[in-house]
C-alpha positions as CSV (number, residue, x, y, z in Angstrom):
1,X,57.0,17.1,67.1
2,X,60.2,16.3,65.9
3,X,62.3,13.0,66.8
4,X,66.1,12.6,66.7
5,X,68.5,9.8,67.5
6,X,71.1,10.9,69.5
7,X,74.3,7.9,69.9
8,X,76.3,7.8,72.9
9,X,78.9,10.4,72.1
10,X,76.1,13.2,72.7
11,X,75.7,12.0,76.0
12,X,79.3,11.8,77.0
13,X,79.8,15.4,75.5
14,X,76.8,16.8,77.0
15,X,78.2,15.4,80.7
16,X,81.4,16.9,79.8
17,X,80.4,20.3,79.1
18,X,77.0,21.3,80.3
19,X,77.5,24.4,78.0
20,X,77.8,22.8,74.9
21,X,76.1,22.0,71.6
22,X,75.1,18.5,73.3
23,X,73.7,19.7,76.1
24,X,71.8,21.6,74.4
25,X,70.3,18.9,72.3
26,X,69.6,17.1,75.6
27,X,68.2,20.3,77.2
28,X,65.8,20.4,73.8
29,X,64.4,16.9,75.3
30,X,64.3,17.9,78.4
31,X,62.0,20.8,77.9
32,X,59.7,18.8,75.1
33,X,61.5,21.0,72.5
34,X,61.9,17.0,70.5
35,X,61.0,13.7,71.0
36,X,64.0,11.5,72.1
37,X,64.2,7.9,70.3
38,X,66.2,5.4,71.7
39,X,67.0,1.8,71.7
40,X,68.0,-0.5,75.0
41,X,71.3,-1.1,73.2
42,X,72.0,2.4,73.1
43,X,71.0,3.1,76.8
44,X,73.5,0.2,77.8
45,X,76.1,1.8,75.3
46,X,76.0,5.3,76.9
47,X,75.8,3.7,80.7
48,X,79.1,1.5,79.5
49,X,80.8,4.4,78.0
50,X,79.7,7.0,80.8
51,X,81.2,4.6,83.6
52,X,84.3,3.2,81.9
53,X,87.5,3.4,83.8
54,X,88.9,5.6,80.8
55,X,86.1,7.9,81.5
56,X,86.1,7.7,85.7
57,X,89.8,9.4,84.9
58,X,88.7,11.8,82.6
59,X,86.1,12.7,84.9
60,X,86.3,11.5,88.4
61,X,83.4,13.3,90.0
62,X,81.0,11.1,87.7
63,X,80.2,8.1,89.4
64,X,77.7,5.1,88.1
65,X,75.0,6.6,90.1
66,X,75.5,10.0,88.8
67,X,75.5,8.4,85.4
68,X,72.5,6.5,86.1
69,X,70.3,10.1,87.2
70,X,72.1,11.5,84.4
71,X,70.1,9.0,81.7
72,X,67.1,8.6,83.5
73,X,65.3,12.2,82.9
74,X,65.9,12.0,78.8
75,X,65.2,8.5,79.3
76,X,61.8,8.9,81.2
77,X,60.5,11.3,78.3
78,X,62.0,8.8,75.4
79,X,60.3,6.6,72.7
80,X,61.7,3.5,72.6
81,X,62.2,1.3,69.9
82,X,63.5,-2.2,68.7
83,X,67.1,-2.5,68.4
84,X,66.5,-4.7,65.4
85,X,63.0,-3.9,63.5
86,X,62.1,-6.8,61.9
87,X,62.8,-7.0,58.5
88,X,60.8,-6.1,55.6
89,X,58.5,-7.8,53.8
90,X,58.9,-8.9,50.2
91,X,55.8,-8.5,48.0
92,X,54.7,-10.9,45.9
93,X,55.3,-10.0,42.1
C-alpha cells in the first residue's frame, strides 16, 4: 500500500471544501485507498491551525470538538512516526 505525508494545509483545505482535491486525499485514507503517516507534531499543528481564532472567523461552524472528530478517523487508521528519527549512523571507514 502506498504511504503519503500530508501537512496541515490538507487538512484545513479538506475542512473547507469537502469537494476538493484534499478531501479527496483524506477520503483515499479513509477508505484504505493509502496508508496515512503522521507525526504528534503534525497532529498538534493541524489541531492549532484548525481551532485558531483566524480560522473560527473563517469558518464559525467549526468548533474544537468538531476539529477534534474531524482528525480522529484519519488519525485512528494512521502510522505514526517519530517527529525526529534518530540520526544516522556513521560507518567506520
Amino acid at each position: 500500500m502506498t504511504r503519503v505525508v500530508f501537512d496541515c494545509m490538507v487538512f484545513l483545505q479538506a475542512a473547507a471544501r469537502s469537494s476538493g482535491p484534499a478531501a479527496a486525499c483524506l477520503q483515499a485514507v479513509r477508505e484504505g485507498k493509502v496508508e496515512l503517516v503522521i507525526s504528534s507534531e503534525i497532529i498538534a499543528e493541524i489541531r492549532d491551525v484548525l481551532t485558531r481564532p483566524r480560522t473560527a472567523r473563517k469558518f464559525p461552524t467549526f468548533s474544537v470538538e468538531a476539529a477534534d472528530l474531524y482528525v480522529s478517523y484519519p488519525m485512528a487508521k494512521a502510522r505514526g512516526f517519530p517527529a525526529h528519527p534518530a540520526p544516522l549512523a556513521r560507518g567506520s571507514s
